[in-house]
VMD Tcl script that draws the C-alpha trace (Angstrom):
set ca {
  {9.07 26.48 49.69}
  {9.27 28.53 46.48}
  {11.52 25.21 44.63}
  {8.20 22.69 45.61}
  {6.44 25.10 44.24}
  {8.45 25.20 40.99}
  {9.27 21.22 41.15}
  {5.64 20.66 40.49}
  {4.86 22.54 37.51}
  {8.06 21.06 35.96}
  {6.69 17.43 36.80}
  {3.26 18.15 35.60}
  {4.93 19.49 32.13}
  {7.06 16.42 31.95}
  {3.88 14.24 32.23}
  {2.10 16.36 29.70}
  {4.86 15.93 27.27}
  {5.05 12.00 27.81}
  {1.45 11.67 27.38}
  {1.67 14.05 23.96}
  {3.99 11.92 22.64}
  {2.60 8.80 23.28}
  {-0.52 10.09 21.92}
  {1.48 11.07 19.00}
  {3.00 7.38 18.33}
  {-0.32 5.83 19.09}
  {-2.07 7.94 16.34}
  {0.74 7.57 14.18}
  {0.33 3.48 14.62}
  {-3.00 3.42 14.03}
  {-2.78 5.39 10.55}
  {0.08 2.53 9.71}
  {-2.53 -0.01 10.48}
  {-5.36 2.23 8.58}
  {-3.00 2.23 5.75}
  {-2.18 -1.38 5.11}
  {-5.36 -2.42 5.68}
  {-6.56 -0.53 3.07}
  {-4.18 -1.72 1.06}
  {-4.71 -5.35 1.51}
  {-8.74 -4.72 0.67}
  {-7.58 -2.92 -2.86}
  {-5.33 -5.55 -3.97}
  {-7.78 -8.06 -2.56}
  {-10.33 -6.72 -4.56}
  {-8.73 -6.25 -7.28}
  {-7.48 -10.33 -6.96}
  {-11.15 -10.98 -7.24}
  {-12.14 -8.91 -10.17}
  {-9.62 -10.95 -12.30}
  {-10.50 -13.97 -10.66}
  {-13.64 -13.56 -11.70}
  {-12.86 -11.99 -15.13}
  {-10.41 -15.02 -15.49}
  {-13.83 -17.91 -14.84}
  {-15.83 -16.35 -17.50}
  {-16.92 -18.69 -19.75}
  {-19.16 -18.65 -22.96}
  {-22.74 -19.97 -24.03}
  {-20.87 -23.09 -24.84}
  {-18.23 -23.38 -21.50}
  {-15.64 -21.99 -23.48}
  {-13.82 -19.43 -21.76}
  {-13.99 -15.93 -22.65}
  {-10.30 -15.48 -24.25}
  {-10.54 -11.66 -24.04}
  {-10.07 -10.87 -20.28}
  {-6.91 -13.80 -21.03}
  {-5.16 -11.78 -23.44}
  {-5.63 -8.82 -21.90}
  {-3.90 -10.26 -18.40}
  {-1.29 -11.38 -20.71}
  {-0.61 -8.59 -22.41}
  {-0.32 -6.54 -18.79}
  {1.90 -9.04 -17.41}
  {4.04 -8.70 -20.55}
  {3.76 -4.61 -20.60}
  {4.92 -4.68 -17.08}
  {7.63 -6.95 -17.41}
  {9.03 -5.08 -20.92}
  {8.52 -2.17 -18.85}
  {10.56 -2.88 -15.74}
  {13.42 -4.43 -18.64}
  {13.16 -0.80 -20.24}
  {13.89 1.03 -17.60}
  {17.63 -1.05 -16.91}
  {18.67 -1.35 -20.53}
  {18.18 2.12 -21.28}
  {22.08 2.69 -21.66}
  {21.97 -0.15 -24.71}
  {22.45 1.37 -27.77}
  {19.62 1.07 -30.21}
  {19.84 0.98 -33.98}
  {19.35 4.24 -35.65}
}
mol new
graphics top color blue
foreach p $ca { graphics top sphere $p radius 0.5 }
foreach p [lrange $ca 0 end-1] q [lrange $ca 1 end] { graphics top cylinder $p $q radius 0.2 }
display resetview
């Protein structure tokens, strides 16, 4: 009598740990899913603002050449930078 008595709790704490951890993964997943969604509506609006930047035009229909160069010059910073950051054991003239 006394080991039904002690099965049960012993079930019932196996359950409780199942359903903690499931609970656990679930949350988990859902800040995974929280996270890259968020992530996909920064870099899409980010796409946007120099889409739009990029379709600026002038009085005359001339685009604006300022949001341009400045694109340029980040893709060209970023690349240079990534290029740094390998060749750093080159030796450099003093």
């Amino acid at each position: 009598m006394k080991n039904k008595k002690k099965k049960k709790p012993t079930m019932e704490i196996l359950y409780e740990k199942k359903r903690e951890e499931e609970e656990k993964a679930r949350i988990e997943g859902e800040a995974m899913i929280k996270a890259k969604k968020e992530g996909r509506e920064k870099a899409e609006a980010q796409r946007k603002s120099t889409r739009d930047k990029m379709f600026k035009s002038t009085r005359y229909g001339q685009p604006v050449m300022k949001y341009r160069i400045e694109h340029l010059l980040e893709t060209i910073q970023g690349s240079v930078g990534g290029i740094g950051s390998s060749c750093s054991s080159l030796p450099t003239a003093a």
